[in-house]
N, C-alpha and C positions, 0 to 999 in steps of 0.2 A: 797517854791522855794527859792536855797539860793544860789547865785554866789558866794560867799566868803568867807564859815563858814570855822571857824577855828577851824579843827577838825585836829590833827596831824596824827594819826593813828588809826588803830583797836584798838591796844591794851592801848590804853592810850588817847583818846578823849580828847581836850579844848573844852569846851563850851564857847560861847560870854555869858557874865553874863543879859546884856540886854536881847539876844536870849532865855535865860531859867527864863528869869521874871513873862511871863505871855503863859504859852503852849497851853493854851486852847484858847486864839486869834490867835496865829499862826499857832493852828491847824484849827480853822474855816474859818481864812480867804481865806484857799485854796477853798472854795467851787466856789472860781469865776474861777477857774480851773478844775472843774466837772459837773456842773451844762449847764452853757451857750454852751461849745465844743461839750458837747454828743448832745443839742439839734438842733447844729450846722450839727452835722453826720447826725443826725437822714434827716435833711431835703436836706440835700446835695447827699443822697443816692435816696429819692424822688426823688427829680429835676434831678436823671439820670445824675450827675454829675461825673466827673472824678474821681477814685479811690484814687487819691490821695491826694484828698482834703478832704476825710473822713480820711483818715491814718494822715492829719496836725491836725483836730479835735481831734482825738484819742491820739496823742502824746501829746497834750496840755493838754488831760483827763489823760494821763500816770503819768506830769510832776506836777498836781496835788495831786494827789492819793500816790505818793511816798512821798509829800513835806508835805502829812497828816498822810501819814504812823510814817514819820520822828520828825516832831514834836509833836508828840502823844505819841512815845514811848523814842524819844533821841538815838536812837541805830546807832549803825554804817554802819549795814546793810541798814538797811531804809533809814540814808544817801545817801546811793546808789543811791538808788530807787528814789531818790528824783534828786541828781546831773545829772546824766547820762543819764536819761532820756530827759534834758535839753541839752545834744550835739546833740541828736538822735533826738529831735522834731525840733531843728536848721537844721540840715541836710535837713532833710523832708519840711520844708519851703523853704530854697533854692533850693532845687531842683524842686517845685513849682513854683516859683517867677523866676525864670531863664527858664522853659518852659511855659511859658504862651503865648509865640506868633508861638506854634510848632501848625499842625494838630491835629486834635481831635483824642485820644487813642495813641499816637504815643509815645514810650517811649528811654527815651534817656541813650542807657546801659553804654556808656564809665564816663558819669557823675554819674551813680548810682553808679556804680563801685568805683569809686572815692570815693562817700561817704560813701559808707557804708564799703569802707577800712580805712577811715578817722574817723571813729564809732569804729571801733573795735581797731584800734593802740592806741589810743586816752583812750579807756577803757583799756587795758594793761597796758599801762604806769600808769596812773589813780593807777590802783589797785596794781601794785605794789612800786608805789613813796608815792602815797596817799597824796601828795602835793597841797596844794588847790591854790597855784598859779599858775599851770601849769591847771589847770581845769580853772580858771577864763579866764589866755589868752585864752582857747582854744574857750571857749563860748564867749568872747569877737570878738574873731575874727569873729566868722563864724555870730553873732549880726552885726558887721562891714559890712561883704558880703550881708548880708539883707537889709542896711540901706541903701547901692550904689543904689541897684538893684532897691530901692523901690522912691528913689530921680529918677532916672534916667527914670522910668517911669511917675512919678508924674508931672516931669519938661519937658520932651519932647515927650512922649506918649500920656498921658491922661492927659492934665492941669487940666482938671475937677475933676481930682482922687486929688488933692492936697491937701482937709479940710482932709478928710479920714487919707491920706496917713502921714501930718502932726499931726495927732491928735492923732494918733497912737505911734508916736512916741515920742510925747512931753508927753503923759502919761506913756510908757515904761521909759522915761528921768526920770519922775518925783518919779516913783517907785524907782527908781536908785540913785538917791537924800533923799529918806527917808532912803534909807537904810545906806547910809554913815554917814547920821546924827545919825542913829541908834550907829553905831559903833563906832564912831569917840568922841560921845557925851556922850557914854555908862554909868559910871559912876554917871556923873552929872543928868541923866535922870533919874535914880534909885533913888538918894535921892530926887529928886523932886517928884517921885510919888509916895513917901510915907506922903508925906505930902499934896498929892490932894484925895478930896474923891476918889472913887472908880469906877466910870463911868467915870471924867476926866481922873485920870490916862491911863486908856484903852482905851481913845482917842491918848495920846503921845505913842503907840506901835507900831512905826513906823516900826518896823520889819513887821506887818502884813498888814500895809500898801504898804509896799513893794510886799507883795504876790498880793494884791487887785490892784494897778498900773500893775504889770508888766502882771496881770492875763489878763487887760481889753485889757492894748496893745498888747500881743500876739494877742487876740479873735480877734483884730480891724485889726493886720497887715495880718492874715486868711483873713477876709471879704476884704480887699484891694487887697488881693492876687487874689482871688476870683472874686472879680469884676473884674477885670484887665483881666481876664481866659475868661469870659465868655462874657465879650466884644467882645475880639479877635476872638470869634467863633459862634457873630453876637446873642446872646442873649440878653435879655432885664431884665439887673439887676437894684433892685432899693432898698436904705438901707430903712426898717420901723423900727420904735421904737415899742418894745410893751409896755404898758402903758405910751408913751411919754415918757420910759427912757430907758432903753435896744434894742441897736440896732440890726436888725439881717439882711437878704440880701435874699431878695425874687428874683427868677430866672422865669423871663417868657420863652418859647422855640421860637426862629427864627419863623419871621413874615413867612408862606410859600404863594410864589407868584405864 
């Protein structure tokens, strides 16, 4: 996953020198983008949950899979695969996190409308500007619409949603932090991990700590979105860790009276 690579065009690619230092961590580290979302689906389709909280699982599995495609091969296609899928799983969270206090099944056309004409102009211009700073505002924005939506629950909906709702996003923060340091630091980080053995250097690969941050925050602002949903519709959710480190969001169904 990469908000800001500096790729100019099809036909004539820049690569970040940092970004092609080490491809085999930045292609691994998407697996927290495949792994944890699908088992996210898998039990959110169980628990008879709303459809579209498997479709934010699956777009997070999308936004992985492209960002593995992409730094596996470097091609400009896979690019794609990797970018735009990132506007499209944005969309798909906001428009979760904005109906989470509708009835249950009830779907809201003039907002899907919206976004998913806001997906496809959004991919036009994209594919024919190929401008990677009109692609950052765009995910930066609709990252901006999440962060309201998800304060503004945390703070006067669900106080209790707050570690969650904060911790999500202070790890998303922090992904976002390695990666400027990644680019900003580019240079200086290359000759310095030529002269660290070879397991520390692959600790300073901030690029793929960027994937491993923004992968957890995505997963976590899902399960916040999620808990929030199934509150509203009087279930009884509660985060478990499996082996005390991966958290995931067990769904009981409404106490029946």
């Amino acid at each position: 996953m990469n908000v800001a690579l500096f790729i100019s065009s099809a036909c004539c690619p820049i690569l970040n020198l940092c970004f092609g230092f080490c491809p085999t961590g930045n292609t691994v580290s998407n697996l927290i983008f495949l792994l944890p979302p699908i088992y996210g689906a898998i039990q959110t389709y169980k628990d008879g949950l709303e459809k579209r909280y498997i479709a934010a699982f699956l777009c997070l599995t999308a936004v992985g899979l492209g960002s593995w495609c992409f730094h596996m091969t470097l091609k400009y296609e896979m690019q794609l695969l990797d970018e735009l899928p990132m506007i499209y799983s944005c969309c798909v969270f906001v428009y979760c996190l904005y109906e989470c206090f509708k009835h249950k099944n009830t779907v809201n056309y003039p907002l899907l409308f919206v976004l998913i004409t806001l997906s496809f102009i959004v991919s036009i211009i994209y594919l024919n500007l190929k401008e990677p700073v009109f692609h950052q505002i765009m995910y930066g924005s609709l990252v901006s619409i999440i962060v309201l939506r998800s304060v503004y629950i945390v703070l006067w909906v669900y106080p209790w949603l707050r570690g969650l709702g904060y911790t999500s996003l202070s790890v998303f923060l922090m992904g976002f932090f390695f990666w400027n340091v990644d680019n900003i630091f580019c240079d200086k980080l290359r000759e310095l991990r030529e002269k660290m053995p070879p397991v520390v250097g692959a600790v300073t690969q901030f690029h793929a700590w960027w994937h491993i941050f923004t992968g957890l925050g995505s997963y976590l602002h899902i399960l916040l979105s999620l808990y929030t949903r199934t509150l509203f519709l009087k279930y009884r959710p509660k985060v478990k860790f499996v082996f005390g480190i991966w958290p995931i969001l067990l769904v009981e169904p409404p106490k029946k009276h």
